[in-house]
Biopython code that builds the backbone (N, CA, C, O; Angstrom):
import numpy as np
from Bio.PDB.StructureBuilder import StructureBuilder

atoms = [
    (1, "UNK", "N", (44.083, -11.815, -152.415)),
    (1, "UNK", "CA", (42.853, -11.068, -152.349)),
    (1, "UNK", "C", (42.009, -11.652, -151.217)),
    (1, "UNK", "O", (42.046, -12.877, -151.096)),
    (2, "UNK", "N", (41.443, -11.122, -150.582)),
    (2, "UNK", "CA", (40.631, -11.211, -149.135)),
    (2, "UNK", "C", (39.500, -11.863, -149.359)),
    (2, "UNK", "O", (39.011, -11.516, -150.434)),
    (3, "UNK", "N", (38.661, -12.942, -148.597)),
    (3, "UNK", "CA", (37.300, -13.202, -149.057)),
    (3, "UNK", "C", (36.014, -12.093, -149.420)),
    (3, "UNK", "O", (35.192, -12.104, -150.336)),
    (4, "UNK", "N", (36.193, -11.293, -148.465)),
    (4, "UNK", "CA", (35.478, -9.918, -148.748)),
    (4, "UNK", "C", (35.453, -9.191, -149.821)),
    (4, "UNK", "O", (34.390, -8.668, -150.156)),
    (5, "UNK", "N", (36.717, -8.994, -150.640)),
    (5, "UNK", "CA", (37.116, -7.870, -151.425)),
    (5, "UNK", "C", (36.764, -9.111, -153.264)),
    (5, "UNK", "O", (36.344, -8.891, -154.400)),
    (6, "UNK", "N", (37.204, -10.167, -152.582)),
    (6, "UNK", "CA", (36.671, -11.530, -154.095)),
    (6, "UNK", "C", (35.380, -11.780, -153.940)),
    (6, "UNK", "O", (35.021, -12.396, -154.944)),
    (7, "UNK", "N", (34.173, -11.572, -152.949)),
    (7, "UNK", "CA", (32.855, -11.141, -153.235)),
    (7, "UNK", "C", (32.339, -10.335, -153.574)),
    (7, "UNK", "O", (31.333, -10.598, -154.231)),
    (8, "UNK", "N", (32.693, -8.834, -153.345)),
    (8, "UNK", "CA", (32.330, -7.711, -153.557)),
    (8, "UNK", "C", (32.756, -8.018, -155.117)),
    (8, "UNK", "O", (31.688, -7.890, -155.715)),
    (9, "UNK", "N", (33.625, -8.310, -155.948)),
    (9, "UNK", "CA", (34.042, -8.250, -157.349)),
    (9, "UNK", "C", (32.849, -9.512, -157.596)),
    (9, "UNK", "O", (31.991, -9.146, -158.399)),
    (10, "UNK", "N", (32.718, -10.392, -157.260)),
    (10, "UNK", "CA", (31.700, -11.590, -158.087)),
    (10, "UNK", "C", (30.115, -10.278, -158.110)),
    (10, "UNK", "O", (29.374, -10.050, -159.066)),
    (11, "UNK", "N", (30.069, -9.719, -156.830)),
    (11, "UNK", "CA", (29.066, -9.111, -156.789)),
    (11, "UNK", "C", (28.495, -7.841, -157.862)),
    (11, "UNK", "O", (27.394, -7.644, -158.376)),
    (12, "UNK", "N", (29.337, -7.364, -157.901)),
    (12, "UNK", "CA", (29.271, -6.021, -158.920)),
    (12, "UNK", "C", (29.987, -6.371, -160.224)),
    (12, "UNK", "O", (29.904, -5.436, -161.021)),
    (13, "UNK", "N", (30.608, -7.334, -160.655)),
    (13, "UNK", "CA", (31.589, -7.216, -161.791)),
    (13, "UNK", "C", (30.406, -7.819, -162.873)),
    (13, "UNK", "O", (30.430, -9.031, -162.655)),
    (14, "UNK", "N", (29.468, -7.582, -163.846)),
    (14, "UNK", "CA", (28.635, -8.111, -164.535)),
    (14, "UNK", "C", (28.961, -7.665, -165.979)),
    (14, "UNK", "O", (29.265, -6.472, -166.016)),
    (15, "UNK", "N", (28.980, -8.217, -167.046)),
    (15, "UNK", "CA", (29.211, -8.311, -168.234)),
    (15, "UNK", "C", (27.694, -8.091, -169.272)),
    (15, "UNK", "O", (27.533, -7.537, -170.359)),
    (16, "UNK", "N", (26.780, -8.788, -168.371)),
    (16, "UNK", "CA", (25.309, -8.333, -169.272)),
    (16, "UNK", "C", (24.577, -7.943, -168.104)),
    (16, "UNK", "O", (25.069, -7.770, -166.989)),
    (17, "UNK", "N", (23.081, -7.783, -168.500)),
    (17, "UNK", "CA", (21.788, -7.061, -167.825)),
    (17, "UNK", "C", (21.292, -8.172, -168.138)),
    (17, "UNK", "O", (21.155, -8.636, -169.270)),
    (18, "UNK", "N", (20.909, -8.790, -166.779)),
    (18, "UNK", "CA", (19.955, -9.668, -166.594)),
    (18, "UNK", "C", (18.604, -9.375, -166.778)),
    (18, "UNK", "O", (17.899, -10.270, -167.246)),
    (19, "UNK", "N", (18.180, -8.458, -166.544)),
    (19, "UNK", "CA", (16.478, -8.096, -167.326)),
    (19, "UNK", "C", (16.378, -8.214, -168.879)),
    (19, "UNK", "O", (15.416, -8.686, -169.486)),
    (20, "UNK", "N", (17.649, -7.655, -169.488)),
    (20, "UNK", "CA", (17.100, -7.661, -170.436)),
    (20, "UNK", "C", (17.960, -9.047, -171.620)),
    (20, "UNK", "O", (18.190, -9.074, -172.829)),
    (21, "UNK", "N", (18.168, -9.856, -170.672)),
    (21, "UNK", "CA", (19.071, -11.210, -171.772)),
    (21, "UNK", "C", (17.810, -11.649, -172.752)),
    (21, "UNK", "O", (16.681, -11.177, -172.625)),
    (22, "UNK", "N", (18.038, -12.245, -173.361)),
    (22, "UNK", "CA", (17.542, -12.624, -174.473)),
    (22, "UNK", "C", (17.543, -13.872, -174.589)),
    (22, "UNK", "O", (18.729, -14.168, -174.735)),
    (23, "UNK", "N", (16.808, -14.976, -174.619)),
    (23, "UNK", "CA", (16.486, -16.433, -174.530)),
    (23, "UNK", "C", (16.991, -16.909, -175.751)),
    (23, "UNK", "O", (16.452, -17.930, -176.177)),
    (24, "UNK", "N", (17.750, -16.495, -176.309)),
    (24, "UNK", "CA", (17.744, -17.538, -177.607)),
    (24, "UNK", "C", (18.499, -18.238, -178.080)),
    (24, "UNK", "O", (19.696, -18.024, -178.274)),
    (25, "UNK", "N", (17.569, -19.645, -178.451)),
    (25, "UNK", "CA", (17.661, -21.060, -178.298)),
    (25, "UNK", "C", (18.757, -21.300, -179.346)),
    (25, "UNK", "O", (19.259, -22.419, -179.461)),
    (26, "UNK", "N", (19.156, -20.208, -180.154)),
    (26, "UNK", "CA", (20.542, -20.690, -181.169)),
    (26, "UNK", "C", (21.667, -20.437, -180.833)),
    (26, "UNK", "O", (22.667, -20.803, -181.451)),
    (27, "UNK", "N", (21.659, -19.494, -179.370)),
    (27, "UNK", "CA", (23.149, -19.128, -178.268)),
    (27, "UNK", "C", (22.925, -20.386, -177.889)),
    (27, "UNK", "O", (22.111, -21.264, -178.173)),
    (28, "UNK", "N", (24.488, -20.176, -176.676)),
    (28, "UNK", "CA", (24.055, -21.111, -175.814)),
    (28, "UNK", "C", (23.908, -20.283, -174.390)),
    (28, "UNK", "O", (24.435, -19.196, -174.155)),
    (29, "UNK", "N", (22.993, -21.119, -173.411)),
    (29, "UNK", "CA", (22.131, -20.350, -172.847)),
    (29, "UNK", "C", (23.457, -20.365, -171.731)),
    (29, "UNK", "O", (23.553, -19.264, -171.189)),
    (30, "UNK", "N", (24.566, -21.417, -171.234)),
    (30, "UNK", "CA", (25.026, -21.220, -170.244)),
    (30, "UNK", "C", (26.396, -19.909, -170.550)),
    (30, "UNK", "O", (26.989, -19.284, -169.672)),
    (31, "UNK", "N", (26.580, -19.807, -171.929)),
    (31, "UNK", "CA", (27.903, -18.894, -170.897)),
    (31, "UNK", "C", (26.964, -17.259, -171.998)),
    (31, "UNK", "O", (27.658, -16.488, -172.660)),
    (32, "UNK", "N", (25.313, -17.105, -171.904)),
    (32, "UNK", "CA", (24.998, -16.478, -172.370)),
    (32, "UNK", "C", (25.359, -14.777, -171.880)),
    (32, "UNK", "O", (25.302, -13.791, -172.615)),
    (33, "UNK", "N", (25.609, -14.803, -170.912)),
    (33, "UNK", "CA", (26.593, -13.391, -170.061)),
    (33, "UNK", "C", (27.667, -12.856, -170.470)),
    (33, "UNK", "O", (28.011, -11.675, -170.429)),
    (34, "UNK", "N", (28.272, -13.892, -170.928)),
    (34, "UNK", "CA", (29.699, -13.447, -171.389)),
    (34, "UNK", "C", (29.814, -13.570, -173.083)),
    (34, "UNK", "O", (30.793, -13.279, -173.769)),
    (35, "UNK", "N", (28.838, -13.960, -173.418)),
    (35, "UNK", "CA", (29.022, -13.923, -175.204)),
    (35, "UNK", "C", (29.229, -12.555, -175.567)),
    (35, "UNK", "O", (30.172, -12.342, -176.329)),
    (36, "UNK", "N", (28.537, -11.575, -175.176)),
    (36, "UNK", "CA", (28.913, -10.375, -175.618)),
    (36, "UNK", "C", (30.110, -9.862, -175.461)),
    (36, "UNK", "O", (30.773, -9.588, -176.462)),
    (37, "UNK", "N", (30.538, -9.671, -174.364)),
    (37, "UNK", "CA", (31.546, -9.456, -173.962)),
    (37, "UNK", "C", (32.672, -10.133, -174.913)),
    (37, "UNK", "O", (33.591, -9.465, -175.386)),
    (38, "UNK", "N", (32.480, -11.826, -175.201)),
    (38, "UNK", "CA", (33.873, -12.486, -175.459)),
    (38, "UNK", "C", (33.514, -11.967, -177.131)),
    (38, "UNK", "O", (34.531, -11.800, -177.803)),
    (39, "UNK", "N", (32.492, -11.764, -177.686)),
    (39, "UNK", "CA", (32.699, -11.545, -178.916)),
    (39, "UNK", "C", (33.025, -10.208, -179.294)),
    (39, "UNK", "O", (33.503, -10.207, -180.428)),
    (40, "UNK", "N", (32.957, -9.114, -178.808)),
    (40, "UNK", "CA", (34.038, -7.906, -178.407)),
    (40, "UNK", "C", (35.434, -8.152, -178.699)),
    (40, "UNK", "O", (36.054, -7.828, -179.713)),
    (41, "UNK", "N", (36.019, -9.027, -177.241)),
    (41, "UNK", "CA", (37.138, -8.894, -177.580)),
    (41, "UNK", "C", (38.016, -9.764, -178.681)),
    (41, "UNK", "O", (39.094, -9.455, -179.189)),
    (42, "UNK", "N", (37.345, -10.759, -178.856)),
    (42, "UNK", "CA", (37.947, -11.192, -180.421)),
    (42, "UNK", "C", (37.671, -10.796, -181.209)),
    (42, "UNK", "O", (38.285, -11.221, -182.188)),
    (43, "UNK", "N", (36.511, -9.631, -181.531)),
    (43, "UNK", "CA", (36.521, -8.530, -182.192)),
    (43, "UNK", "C", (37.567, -7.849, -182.788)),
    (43, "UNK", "O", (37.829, -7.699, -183.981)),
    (44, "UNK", "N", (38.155, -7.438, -181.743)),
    (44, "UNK", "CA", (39.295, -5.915, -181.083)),
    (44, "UNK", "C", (40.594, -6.891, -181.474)),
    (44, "UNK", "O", (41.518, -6.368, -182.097)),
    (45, "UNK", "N", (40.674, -8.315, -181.112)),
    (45, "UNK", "CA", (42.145, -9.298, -181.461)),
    (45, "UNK", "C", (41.788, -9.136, -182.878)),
    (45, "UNK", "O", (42.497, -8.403, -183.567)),
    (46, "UNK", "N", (40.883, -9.669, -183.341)),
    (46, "UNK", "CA", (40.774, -9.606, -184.876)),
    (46, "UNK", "C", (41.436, -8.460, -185.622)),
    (46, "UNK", "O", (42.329, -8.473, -186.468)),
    (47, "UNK", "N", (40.643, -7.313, -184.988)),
    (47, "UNK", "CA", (41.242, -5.843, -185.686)),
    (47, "UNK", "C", (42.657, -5.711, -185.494)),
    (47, "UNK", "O", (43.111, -4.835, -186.230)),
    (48, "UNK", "N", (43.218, -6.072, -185.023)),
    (48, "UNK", "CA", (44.933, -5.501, -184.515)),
    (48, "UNK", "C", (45.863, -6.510, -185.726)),
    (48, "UNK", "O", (46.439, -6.273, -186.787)),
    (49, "UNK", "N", (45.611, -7.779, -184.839)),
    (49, "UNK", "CA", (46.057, -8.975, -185.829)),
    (49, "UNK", "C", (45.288, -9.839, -186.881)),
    (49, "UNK", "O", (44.302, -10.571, -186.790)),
    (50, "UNK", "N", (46.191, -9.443, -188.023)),
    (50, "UNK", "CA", (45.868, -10.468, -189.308)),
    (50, "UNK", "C", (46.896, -11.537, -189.153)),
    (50, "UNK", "O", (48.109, -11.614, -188.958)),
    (51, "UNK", "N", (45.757, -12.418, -189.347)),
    (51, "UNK", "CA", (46.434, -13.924, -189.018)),
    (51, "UNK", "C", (47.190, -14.573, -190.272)),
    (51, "UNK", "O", (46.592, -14.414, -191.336)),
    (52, "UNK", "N", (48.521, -15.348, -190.343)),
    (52, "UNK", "CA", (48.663, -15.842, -191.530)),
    (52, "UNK", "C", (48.254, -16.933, -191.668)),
    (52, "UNK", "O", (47.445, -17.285, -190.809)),
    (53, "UNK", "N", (48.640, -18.064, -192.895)),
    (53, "UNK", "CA", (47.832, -18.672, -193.385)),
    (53, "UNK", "C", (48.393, -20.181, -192.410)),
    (53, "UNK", "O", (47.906, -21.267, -192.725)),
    (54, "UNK", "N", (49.180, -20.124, -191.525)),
    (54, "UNK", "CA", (49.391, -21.389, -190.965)),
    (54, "UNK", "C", (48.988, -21.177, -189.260)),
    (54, "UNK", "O", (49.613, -20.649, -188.340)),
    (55, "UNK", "N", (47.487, -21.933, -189.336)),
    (55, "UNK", "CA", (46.792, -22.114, -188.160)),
    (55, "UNK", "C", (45.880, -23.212, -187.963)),
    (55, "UNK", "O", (45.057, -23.661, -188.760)),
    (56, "UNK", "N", (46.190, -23.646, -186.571)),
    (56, "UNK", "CA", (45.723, -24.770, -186.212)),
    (56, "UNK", "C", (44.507, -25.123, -185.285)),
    (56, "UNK", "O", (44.142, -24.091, -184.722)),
    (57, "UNK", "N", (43.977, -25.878, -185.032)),
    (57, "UNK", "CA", (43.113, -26.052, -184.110)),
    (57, "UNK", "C", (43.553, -27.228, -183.021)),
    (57, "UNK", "O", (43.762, -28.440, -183.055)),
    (58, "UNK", "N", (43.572, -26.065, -181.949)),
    (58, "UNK", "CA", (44.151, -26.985, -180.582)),
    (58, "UNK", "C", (42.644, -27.328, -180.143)),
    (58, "UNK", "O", (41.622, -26.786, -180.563)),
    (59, "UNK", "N", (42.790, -28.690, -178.895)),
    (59, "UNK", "CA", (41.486, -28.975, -178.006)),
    (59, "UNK", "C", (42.209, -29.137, -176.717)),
    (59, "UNK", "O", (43.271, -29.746, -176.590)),
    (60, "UNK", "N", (41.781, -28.753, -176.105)),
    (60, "UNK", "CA", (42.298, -28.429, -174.507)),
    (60, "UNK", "C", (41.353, -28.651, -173.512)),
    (60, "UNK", "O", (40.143, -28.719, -173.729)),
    (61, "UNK", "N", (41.957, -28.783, -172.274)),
    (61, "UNK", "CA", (40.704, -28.897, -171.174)),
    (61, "UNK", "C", (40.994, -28.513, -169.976)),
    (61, "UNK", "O", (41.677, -29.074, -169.118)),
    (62, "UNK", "N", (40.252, -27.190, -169.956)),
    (62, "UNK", "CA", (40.890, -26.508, -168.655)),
    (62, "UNK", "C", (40.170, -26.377, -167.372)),
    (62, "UNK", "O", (39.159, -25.823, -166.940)),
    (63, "UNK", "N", (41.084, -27.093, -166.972)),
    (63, "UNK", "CA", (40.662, -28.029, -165.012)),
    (63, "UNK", "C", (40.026, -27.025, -164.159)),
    (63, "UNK", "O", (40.559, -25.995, -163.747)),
    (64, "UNK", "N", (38.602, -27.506, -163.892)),
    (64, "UNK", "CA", (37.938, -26.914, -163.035)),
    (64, "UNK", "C", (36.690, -27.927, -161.930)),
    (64, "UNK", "O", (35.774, -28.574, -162.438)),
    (65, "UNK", "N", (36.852, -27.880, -160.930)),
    (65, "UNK", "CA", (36.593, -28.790, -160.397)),
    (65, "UNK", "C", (35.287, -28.618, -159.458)),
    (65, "UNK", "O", (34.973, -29.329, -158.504)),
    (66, "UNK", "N", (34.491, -27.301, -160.061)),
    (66, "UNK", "CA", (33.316, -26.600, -159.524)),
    (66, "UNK", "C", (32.468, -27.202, -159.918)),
    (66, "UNK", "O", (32.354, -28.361, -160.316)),
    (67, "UNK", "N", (31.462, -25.920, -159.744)),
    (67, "UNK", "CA", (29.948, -26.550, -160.116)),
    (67, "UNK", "C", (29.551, -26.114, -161.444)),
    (67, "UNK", "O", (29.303, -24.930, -161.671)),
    (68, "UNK", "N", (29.502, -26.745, -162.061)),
    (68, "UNK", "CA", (28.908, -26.655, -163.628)),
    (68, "UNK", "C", (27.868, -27.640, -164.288)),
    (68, "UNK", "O", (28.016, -28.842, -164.066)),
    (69, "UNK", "N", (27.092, -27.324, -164.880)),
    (69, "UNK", "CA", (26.200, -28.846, -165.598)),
    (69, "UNK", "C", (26.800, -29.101, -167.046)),
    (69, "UNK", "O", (26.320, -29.905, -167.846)),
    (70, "UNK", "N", (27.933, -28.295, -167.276)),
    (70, "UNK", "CA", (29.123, -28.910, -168.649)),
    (70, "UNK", "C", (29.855, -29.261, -168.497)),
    (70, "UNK", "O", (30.320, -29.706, -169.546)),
    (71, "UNK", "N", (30.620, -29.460, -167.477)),
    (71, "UNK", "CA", (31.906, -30.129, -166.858)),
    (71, "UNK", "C", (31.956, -31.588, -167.300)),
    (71, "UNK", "O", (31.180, -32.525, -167.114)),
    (72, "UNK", "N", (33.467, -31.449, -168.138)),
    (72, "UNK", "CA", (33.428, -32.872, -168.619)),
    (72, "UNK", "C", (34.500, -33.275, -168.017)),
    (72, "UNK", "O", (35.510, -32.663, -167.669)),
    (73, "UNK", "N", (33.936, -35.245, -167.847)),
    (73, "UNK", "CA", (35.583, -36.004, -167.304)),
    (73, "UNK", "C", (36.090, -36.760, -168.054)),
    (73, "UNK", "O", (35.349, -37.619, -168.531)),
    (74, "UNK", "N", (37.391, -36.753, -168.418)),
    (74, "UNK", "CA", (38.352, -37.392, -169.344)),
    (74, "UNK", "C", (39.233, -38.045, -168.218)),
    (74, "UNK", "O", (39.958, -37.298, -167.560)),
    (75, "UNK", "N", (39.218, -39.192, -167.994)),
    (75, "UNK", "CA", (39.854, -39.916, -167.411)),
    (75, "UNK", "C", (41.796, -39.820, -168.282)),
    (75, "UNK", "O", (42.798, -39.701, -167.577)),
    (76, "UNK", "N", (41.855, -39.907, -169.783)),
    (76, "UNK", "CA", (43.033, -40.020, -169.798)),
    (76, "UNK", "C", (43.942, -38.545, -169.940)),
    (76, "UNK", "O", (44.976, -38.520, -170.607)),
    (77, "UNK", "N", (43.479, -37.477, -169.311)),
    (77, "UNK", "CA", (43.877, -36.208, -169.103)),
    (77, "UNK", "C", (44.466, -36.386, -167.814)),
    (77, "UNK", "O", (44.174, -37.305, -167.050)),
    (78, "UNK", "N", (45.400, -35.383, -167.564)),
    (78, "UNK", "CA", (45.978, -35.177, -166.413)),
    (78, "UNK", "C", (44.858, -34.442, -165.271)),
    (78, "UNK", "O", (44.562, -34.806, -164.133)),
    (79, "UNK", "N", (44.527, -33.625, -165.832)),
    (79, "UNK", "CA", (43.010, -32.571, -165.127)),
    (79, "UNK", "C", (42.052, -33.262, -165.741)),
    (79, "UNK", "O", (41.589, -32.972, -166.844)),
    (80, "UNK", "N", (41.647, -34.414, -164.893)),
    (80, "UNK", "CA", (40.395, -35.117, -165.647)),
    (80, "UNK", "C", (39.323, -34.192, -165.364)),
    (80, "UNK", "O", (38.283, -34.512, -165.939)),
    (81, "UNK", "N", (39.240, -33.086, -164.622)),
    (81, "UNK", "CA", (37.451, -32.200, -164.539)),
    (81, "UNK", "C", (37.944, -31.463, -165.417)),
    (81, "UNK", "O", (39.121, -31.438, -165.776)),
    (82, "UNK", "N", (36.783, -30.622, -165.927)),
    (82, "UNK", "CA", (37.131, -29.449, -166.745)),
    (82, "UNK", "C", (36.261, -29.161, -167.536)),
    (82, "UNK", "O", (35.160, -29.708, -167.477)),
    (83, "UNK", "N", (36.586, -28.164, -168.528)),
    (83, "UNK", "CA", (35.890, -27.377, -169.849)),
    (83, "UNK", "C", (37.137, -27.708, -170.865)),
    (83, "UNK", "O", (38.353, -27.602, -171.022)),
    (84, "UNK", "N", (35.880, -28.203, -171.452)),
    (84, "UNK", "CA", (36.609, -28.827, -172.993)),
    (84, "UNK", "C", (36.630, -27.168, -173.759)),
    (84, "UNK", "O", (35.881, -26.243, -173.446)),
    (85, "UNK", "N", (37.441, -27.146, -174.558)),
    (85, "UNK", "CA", (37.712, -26.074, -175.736)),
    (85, "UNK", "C", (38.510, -26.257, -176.483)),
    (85, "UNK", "O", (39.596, -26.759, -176.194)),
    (86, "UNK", "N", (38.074, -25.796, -177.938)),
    (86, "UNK", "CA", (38.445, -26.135, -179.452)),
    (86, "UNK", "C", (38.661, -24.937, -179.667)),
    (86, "UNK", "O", (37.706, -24.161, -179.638)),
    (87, "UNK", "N", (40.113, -24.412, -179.972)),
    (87, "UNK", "CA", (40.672, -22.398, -180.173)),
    (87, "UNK", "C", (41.204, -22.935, -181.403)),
    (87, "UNK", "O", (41.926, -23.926, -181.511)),
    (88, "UNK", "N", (40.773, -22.177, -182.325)),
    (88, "UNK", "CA", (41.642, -21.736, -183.348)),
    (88, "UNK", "C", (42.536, -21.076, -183.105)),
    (88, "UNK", "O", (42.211, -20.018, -182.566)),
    (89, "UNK", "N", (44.338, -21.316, -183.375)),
    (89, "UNK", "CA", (45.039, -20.646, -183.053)),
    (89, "UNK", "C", (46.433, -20.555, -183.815)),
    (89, "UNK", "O", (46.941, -21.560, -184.314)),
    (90, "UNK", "N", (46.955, -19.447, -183.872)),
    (90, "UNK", "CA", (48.268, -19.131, -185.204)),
    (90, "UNK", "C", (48.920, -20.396, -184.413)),
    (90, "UNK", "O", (48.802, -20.670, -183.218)),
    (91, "UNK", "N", (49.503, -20.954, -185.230)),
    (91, "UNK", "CA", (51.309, -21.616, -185.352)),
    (91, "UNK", "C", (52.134, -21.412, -185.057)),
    (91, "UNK", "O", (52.831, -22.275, -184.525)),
    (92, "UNK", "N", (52.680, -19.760, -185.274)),
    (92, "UNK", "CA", (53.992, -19.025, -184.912)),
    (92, "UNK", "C", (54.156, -18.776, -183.229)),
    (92, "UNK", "O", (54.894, -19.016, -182.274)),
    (93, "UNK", "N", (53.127, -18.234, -183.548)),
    (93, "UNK", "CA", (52.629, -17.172, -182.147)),
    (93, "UNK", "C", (51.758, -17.399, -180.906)),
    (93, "UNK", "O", (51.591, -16.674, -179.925)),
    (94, "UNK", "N", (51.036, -19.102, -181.339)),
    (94, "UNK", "CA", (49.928, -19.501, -180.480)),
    (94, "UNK", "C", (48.892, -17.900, -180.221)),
    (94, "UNK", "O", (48.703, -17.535, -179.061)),
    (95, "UNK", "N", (48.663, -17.580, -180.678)),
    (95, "UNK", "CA", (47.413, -16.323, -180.401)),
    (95, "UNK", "C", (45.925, -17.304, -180.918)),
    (95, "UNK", "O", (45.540, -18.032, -181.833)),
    (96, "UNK", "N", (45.451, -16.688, -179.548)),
    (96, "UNK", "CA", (43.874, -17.634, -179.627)),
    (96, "UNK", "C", (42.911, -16.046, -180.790)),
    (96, "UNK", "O", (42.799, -14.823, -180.715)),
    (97, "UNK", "N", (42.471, -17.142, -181.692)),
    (97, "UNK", "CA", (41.322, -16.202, -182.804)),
    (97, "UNK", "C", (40.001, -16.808, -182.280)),
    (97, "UNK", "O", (39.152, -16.094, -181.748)),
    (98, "UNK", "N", (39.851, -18.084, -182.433)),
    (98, "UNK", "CA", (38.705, -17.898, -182.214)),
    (98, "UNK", "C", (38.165, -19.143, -181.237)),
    (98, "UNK", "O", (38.970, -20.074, -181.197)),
    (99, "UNK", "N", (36.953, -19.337, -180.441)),
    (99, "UNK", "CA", (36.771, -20.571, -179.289)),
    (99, "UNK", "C", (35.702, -21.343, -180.042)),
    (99, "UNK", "O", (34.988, -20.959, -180.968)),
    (100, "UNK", "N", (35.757, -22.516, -179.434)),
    (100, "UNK", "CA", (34.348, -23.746, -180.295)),
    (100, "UNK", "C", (34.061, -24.239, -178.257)),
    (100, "UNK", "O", (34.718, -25.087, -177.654)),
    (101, "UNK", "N", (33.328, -23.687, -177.876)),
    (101, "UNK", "CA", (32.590, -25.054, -176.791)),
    (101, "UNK", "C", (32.562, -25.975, -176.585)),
    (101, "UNK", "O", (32.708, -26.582, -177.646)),
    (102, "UNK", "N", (32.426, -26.788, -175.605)),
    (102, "UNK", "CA", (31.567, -28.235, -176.240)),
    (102, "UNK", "C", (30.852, -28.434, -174.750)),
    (102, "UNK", "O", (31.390, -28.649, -173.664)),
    (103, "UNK", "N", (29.568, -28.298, -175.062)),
    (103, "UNK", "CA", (28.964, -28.757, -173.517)),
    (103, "UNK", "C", (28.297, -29.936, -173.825)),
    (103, "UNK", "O", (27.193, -30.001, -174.365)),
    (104, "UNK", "N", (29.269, -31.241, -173.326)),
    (104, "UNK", "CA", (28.302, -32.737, -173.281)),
    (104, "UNK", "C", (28.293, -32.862, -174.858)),
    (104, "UNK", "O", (29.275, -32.656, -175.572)),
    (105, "UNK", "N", (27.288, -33.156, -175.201)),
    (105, "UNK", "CA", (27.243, -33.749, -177.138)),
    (105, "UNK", "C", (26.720, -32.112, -177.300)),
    (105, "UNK", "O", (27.551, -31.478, -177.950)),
    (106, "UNK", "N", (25.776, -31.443, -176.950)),
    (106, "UNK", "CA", (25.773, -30.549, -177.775)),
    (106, "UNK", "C", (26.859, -29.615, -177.786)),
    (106, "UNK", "O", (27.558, -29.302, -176.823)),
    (107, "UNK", "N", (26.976, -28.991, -179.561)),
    (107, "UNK", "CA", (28.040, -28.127, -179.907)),
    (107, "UNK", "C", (27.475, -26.927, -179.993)),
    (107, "UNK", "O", (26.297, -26.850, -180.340)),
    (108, "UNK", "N", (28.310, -25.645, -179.656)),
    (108, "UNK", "CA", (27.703, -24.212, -179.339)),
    (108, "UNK", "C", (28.707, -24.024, -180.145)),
    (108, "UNK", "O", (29.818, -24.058, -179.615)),
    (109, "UNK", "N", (28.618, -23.704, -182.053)),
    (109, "UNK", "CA", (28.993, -23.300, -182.950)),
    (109, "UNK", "C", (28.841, -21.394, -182.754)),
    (109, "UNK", "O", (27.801, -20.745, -182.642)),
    (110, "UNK", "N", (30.150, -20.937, -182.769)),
    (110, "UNK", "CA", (29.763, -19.152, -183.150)),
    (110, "UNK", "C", (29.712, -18.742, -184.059)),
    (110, "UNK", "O", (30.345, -19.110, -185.048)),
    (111, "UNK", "N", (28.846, -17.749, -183.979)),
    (111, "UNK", "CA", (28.329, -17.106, -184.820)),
    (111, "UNK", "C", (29.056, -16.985, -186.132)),
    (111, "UNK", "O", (28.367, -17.437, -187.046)),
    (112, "UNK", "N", (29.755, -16.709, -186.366)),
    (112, "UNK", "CA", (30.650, -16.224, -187.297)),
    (112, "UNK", "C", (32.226, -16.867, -186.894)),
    (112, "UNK", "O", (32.625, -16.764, -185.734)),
    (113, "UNK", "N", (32.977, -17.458, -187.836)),
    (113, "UNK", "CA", (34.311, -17.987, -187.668)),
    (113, "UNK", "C", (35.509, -16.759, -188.456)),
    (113, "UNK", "O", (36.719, -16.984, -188.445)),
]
sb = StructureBuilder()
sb.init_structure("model")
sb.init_model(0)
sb.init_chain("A")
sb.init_seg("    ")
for serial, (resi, resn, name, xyz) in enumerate(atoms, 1):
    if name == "N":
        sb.init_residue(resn, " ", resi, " ")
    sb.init_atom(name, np.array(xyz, "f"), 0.0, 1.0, " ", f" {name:<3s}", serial, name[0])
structure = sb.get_structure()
């Protein structure tokens, strides 16, 4: 993809309305754009698949080496930069149900598990 054609998409591709976001202090305020959106589509995963009763919780950390003020470093990771994440996820099938955050010590618990 061209530098041109991967700006024009950062430019127009928006998930919320910035006039009208909503400040509130029990979201979390950084990935407050995409909460709607991500709680949609685990919505829509939810509806399709019923999960059985053997599921686990993975923690992962997926390497990103930008600019963020949550970016955590784990020295004994292979991708020491990154975003920490806690997925609930089947056993059989690895299918991600549901995400846990973690920015720094504070925890951005969702709404509903």
């Amino acid at each position: 993809m061209s530098e041109m054609c991967n700006g024009l998409l950062m430019k127009f591709l928006h998930f919320a309305n910035n006039d009208v976001l909503d400040n509130d202090l029990d979201h979390n305020i950084n990935l407050r754009k995409i909460r709607e959106f991500h709680d949609l589509v685990v919505h829509k995963f939810k509806s399709v698949h019923v999960p059985k009763p053997n599921i686990s919780v993975d923690e992962s950390l997926i390497a990103f080496k930008g600019r963020l003020s949550w970016k955590q470093y784990i020295p004994q990771k292979r991708a020491r930069f990154g975003i920490k994440l806690f997925q609930l996820c089947q056993s059989e099938k690895w299918l991600h149900l549901e995400l846990l955050d973690i920015h720094g010590k504070m925890y951005c618990l969702p709404r509903k598990l």
